[in-house]
C-alpha positions in Angstrom: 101.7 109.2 77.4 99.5 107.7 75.0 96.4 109.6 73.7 93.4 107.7 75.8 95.8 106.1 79.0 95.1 107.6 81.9 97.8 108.9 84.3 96.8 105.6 86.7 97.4 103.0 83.8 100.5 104.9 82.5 102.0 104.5 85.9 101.0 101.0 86.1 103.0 100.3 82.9 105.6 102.4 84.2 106.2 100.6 87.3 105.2 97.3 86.1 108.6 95.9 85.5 112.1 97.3 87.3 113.2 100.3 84.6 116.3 102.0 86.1 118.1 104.0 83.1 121.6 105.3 85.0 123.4 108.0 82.2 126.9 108.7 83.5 127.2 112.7 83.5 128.8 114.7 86.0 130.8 117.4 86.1 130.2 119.6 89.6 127.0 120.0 89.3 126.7 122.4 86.4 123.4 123.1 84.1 123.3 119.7 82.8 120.5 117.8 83.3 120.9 113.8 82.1 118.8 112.2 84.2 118.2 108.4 85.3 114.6 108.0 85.9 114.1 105.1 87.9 110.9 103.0 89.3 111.3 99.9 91.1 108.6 97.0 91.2 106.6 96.8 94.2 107.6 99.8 95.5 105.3 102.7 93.6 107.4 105.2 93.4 109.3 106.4 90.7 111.8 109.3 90.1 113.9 111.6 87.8 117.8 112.8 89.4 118.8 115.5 87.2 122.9 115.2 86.1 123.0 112.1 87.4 125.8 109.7 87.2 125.0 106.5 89.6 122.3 107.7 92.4 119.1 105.8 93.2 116.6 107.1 95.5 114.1 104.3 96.7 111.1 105.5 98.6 108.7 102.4 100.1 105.1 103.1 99.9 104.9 102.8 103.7 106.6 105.8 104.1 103.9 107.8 102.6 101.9 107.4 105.6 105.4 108.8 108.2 104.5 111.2 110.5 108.1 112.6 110.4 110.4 113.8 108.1 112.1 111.2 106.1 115.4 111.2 104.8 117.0 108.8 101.8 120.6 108.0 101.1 121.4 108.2 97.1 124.4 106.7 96.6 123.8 104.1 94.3 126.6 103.0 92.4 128.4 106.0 92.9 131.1 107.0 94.1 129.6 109.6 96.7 126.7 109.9 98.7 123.8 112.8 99.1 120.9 112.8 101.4 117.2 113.7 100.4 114.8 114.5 102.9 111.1 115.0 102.0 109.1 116.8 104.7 105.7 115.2 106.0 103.8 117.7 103.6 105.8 115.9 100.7 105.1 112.8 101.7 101.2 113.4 102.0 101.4 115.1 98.2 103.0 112.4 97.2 100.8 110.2 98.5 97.7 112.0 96.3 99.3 110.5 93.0 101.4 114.5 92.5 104.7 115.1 92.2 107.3 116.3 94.1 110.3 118.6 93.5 113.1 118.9 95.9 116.6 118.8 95.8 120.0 116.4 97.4 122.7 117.6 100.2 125.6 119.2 98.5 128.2 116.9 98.2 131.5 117.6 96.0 130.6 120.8 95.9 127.2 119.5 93.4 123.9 119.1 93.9 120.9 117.3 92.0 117.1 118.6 91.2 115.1 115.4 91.9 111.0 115.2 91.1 109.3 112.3 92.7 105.5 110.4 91.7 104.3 107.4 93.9 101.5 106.2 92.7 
């Protein structure tokens, strides 16, 4: 982030035009961590999938205000799926402009780290 932006104006440029970077990398879910860090116009969240290799996670900024649970299917252009659920509580933190860490179902015997920010 440039010296001077503020965290609000960085995430406007952010999510001011469709970015989704997807870095093929996969091997069973070892210690790598390529990532595809995607943001999605309109929406106002964006997110980082550690060793990822074709998942999107999409959260709608109507969902911040859930009073249950929600749960996201990844899949992308892969060739698997994995669920994320973010609890209520996450939802609410996001909602403050923080992040959020959690992680996807285990699926091929791999998982993926994923940290969340909606503005």
């Amino acid at each position: 982030m440039a010296t001077g932006m503020t965290r609000k104006g960085f995430c406007g440029s952010v999510l001011g035009a469709t970015a989704l970077l997807l870095i093929q990398s996969c091997g069973g879910g070892g210690s790598s961590y390529s990532s595809a860090a995607g943001a999605t116009a309109g929406v106002g969240c964006s997110n980082t999938i550690a060793a990822n290799h074709g998942h999107v996670l999409t959260i709608a900024l109507a969902d911040l205000d859930s009073v249950t649970d929600k749960t996201y299917d990844i899949q992308g252009s892969a060739d698997h799926s994995h669920s994320v659920t973010l609890t209520v509580a996450q939802l609410r933190t996001l909602k403050t402009g923080a992040s959020v860490t959690t992680i996807s179902s285990i699926t091929l015997n791999h998982q993926h780290d994923i940290v969340i920010t909606c503005m």
